[in-house]
N, C-alpha and C positions, 0 to 999 in steps of 0.2 A: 133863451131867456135867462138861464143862470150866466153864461157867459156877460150879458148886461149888465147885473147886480152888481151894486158896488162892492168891494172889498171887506166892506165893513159891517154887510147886510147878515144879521143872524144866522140865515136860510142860507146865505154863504159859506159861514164861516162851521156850520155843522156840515155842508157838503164837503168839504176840503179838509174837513180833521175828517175825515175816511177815506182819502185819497194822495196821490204819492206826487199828484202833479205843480199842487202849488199850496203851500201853506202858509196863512193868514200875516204870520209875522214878517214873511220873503216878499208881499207886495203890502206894506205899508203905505196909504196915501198919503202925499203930499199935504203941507199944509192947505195950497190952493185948493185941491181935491176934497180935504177933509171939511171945508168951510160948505161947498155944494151941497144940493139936498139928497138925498137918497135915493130920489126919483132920476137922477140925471145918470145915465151909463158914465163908468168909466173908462172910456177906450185907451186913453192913452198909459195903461198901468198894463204892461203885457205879463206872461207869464214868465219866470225867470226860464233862461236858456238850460241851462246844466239841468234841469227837471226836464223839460221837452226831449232833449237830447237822451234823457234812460229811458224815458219812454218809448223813445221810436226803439234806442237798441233792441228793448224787450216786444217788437210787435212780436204777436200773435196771429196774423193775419199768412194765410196762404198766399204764396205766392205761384202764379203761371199755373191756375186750377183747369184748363184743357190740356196743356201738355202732360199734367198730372196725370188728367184720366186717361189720357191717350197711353202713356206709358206702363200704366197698372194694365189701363185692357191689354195691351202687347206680353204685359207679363203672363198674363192670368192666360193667353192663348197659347203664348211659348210654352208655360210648364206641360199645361195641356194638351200637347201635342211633339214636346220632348218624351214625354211619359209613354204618349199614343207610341209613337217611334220605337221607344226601348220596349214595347211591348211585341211589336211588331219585328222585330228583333229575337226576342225570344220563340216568339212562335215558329218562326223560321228556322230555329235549332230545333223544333222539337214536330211542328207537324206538315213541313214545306216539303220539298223536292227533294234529293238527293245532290242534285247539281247547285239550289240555293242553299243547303247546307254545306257542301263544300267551298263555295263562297265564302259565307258569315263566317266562317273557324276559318279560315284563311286570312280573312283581313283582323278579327278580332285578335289572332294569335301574332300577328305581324305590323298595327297600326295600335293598336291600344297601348301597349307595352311602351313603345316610343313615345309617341304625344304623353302618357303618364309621367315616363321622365323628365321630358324637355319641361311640362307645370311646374313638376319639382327642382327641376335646378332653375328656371325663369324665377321662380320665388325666391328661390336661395340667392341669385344673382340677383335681385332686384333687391332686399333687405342688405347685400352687400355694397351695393352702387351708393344707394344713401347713406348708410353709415361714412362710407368713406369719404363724400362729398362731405359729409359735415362734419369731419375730423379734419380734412386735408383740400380743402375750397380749391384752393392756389392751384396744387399740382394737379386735380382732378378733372378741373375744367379741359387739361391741353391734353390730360390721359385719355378723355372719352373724346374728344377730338379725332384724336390721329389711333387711336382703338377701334373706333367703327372703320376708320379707312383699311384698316389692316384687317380685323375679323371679317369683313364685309369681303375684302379681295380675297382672304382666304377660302373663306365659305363658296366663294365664285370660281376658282380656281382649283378647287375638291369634288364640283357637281361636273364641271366640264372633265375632268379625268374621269367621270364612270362612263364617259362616251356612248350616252344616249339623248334621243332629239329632248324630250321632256327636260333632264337635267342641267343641256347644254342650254335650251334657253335661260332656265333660271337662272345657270351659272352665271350666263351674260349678264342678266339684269344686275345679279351682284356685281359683277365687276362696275358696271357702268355707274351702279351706286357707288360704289368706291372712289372713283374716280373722279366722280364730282363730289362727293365727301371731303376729300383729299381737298380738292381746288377751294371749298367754301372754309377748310380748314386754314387755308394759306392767307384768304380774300378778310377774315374777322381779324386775322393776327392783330391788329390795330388797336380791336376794339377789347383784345381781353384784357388787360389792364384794369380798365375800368369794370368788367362784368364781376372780376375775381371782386373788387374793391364794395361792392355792392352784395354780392352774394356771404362772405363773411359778417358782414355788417348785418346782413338781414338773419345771417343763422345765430345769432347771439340770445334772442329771444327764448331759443328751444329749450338749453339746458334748463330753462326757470320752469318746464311744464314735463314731471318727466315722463306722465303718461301719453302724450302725445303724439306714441305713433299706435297706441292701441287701437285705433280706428283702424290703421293701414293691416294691424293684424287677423280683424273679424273679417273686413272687405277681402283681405288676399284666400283666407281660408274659405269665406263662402265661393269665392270665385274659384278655385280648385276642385269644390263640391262640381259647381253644375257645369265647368268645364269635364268634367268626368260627363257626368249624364249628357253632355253634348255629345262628346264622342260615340257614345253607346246610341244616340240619338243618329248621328252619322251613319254605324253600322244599320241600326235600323232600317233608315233610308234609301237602304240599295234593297228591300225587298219589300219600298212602294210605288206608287205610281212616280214618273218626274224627276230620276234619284240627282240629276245637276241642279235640278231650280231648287230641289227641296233641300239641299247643301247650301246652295248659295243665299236662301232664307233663313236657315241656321246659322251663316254666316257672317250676315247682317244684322239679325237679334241679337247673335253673341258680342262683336263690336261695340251695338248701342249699350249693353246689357254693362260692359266693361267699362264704357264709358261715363257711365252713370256714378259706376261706385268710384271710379278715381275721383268725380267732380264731388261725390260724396265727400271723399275724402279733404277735396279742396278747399269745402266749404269748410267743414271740422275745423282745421289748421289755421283759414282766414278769421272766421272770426275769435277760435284762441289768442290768435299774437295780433288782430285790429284791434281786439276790446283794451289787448295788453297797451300798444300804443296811443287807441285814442281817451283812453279810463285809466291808465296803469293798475287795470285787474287781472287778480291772478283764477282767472275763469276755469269752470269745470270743462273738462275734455267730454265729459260720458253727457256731460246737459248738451256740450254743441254739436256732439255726434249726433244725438236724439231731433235736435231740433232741423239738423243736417236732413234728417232720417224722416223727416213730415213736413215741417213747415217749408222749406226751400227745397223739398225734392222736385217740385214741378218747375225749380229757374235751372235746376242740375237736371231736368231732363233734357229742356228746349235749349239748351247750352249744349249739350254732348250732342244734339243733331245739327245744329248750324254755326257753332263756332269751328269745328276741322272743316268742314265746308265752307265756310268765306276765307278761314288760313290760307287753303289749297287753293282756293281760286286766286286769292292776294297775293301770290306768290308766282303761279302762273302766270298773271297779270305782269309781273313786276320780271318776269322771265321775257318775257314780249317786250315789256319797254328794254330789255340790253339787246336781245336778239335782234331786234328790227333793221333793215339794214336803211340805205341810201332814197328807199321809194319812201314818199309822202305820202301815200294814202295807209300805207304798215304804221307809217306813224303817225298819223292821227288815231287810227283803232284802237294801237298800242297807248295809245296815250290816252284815247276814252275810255279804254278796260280798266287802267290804272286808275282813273277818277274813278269812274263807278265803285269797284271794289275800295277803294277808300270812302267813298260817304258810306257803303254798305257797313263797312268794319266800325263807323263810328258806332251804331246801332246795334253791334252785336261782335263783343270782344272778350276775350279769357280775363282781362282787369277788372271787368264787370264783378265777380264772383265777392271781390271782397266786399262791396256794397251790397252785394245780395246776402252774406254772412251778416254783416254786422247792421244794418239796416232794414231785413226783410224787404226790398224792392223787387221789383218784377227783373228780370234779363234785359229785356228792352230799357226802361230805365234806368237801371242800375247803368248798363253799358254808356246811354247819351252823359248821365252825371258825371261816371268815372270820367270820361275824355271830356268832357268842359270845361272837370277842376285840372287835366293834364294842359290845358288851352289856358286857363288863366295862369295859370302857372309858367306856360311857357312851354312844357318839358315834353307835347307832342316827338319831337325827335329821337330824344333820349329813351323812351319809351318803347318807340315805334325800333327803335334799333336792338333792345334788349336781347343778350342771347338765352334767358335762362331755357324758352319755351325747346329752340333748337338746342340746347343741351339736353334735355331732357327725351325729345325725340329721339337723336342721335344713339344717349344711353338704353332704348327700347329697342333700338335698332341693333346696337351692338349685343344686347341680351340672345335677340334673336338670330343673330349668324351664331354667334356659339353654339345655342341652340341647335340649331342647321350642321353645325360642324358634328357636335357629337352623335347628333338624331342619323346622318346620311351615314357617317362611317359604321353605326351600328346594325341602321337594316342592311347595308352591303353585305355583311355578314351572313346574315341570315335570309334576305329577299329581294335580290334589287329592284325587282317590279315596282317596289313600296319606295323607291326612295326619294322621288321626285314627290310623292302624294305627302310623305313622313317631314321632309325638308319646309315642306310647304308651312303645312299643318304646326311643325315647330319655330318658324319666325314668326307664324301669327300668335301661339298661344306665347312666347318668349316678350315678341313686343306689347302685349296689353298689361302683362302679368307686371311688367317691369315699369311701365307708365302709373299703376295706381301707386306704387311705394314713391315714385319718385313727383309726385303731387306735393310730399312735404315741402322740400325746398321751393318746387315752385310757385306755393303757396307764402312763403315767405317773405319772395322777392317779392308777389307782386302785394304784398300788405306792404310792405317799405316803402314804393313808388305811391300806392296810392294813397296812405294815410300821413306820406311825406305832403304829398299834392294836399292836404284835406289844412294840414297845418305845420307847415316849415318851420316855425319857429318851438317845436316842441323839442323839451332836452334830450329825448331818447335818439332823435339825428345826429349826425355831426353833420359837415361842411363837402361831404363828399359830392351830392347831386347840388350844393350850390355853387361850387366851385366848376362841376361841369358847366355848370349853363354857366356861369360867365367865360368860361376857355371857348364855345362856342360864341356866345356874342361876340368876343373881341376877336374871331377870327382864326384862335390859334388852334382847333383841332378839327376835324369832321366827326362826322357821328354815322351821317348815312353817305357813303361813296357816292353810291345809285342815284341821278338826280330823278326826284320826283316828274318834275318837268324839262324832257330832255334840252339840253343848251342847245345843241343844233337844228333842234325845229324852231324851240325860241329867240335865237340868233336871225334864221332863216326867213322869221316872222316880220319879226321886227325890221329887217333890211329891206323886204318885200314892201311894208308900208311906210318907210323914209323912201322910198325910188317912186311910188305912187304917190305921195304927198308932195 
């Protein structure tokens, strides 16, 4: 009913002098409108846009209130049973067996020591990755490149000399990592030009905010607390019931647990440098951590559980579309995996985040919007080719063989029984430790794309992604090698129904 009332209706005009959405003087009626009676609604006088627009910035409203509570209950049973653990632990030093005490001081004196370290230089290397990405864009992008392919062979090449089965496996796997590291290194060459030119551009914003990685430094320091109590939680677990499932459930918490506070972190940063672009305000870091920290933890939880899950399958997918060989039934599959996993990513994507910052949107939403405005825009490609996400994996990846390298040479020293367990334990805590710091940048890039996508004509762009899409329209570059839709099935298709027609 007030929405009805004319502009000019008393009852109006005291509701809106107490409110920020629309004031009496910004919707003036028309002479037409003002001749009408009082009784007539006026529809066609809407509210001004720039007021609706700070309104939404500032919802108040929860977003993803199941995944919220699903993630608090996980908290609230992990602490509770991290605790249960490390108690369980103690007790075992003090009124178990003789043989599970010599256990417990066995592994605490030779597993704790190490994973302590690898947290502390994973942190120390993860505050150093980002600094140097955003002093040195250019160089750093082909450093962490061809750096994971060498620390990765390294680290693979260090486990296979202690010449046991445990080690030589892992060894392998690093190598094999390496190896296609290396080849994905050689397959973008094409595309850095354009990633450096885009990453620069996007880190320009920061110096204007200079407390802006103070998020990354509460997140990393809690995350070193309960990685600690993990570990003691680990020890624990070998003196209860199930000691693999009960690791591999610590394992998984830990993960999501990590995951949370990077996206924490994502949000922070997103809506810092979105409001910067879409408002040119110079916003509080400690208001968007906060709001990071309540209002959008439920789109940052259901985001950390299924966007590395459709990545990994969309990739796999997209492994099958080059693998496939000659037979036509591999390529049809490969080619419906590829669908599916692309309608799936419309619906749930890492670009999402900066509409869930600056918007308060649900995941789900945020996600369909984000990719709508990349569709009307055009810049699906561009997007979809982006390396910042794999630079950023890469540099977690590369945290963690260092990691691995120091962690294995050390227990060789003192235990080799531990090395393969110690190696292990140090590329997981090395790659999570190193993903939350490096949220910033990736936070950056993708406020650039998407608040580029929201409004291209704003001063704070230049010509850079306009210039890409027209070198794509007229032909002259590629973006994605990989065709979506393989040519030779498409070819094969189309020949098959001109010979039948």
């Amino acid at each position: 009913m007030m929405h009805r009332l004319n502009p000019t209706n008393p009852l109006r005009i005291v509701i809106n002098g107490g409110t920020r959405v629309a004031a009496p003087r910004m919707a003036t009626p028309s002479p037409s409108q003002a001749s009408q009676p009082r009784s007539t609604p006026a529809r066609s006088t809407p509210a001004p846009t720039p007021q609706q627009s700070l309104t939404t910035l500032n919802s108040r409203r929860f977003t993803n209130k199941i995944s919220l509570f699903i993630f608090a209950l996980h908290m609230v049973l992990a602490i509770g049973f991290v605790c249960f653990l490390v108690f369980r632990g103690v007790q075992g030093f003090i009124v178990a067996s003789d043989s599970i005490k010599r256990q417990e001081k066995r592994v605490l004196k030779h597993l704790l020591p190490q994973v302590e370290a690898a947290s502390l230089l994973s942190i120390t290397l993860a505050f150093s990755w980002q600094k140097a990405v955003r002093l040195w864009p250019r160089f750093m992008v082909h450093f962490i490149l061809w750096s994971t392919f060498v620390m990765s062979l390294a680290a693979g090449i260090l486990l296979i000399c202690f010449q046991s089965p445990p080690t030589a496996g892992l060894g392998v796997c690093f190598i094999a990592f390496s190896i296609g590291s290396g080849l994905y290194a050689c397959w973008v060459n094409p595309r850095l030009g354009f990633c450096v030119k885009v990453l620069i551009k996007s880190l320009e914003p920061v110096s204007k905010f200079s407390d802006l990685n103070q998020p990354t430094y509460w997140t990393l320091g809690v995350g070193f607390i309960w990685m600690s109590l993990w570990i003691l939680a680990v020890i624990g677990a070998l003196n209860f019931i199930f000691p693999p499932l009960i690791i591999i459930a610590l394992g998984l918490s830990l993960a999501w647990t990590t995951e949370v506070m990077r996206n924490i972190v994502n949000l922070t940063v997103s809506r810092v440098i979105a409001l910067y672009y879409l408002r040119g305000m110079q916003s509080s870091t400690q208001f968007c951590f906060q709001r990071a920290m309540s209002i959008n933890l439920g789109s940052a939880c259901l985001g950390s559980l299924f966007v590395p899950t459709i990545e990994a399958l969309r990739i796999i997918a997209r492994a099958l579309n080059l693998l496939k060989g000659e037979d036509e039934f591999l390529c049809c599959c490969a080619h419906c995996c590829l669908n599916v996993m692309e309608s799936i990513f419309k619906y749930g994507n890492s670009w999402a985040y900066v509409q869930i910052a600056a918007y308060g949107k649900g995941f789900v939403q945020a996600s369909q919007d984000t990719w709508e405005l990349f569709r009307r825009q055009e810049m699906e490609d561009i997007v979809d080719s982006d390396m910042t996400s794999a630079i950023c994996f890469l540099t977690g990846v590369c945290s963690g063989s260092i990691c691995v390298i120091v962690v294995a040479a050390w227990t060789a020293t003192v235990h080799e029984a531990f090395i393969a367990t110690n190696s292990l334990l140090a590329l997981f805590v090395g790659y999570l430790m190193t993903r939350i710091a490096m949220a910033v940048p990736h936070a950056c890039v993708s406020c650039y794309y998407v608040c580029y996508a929201e409004n291209p004509d704003n001063r704070l762009f230049d010509k850079t992604i306009k210039d890409r899409l027209l070198l794509i329209k007229t032909g002259r570059d590629v973006v994605v090698p990989t065709p979506r839709v393989p040519r030779r099935f498409t070819t094969s298709s189309s020949t098959a129904t001109a010979l039948v027609s």
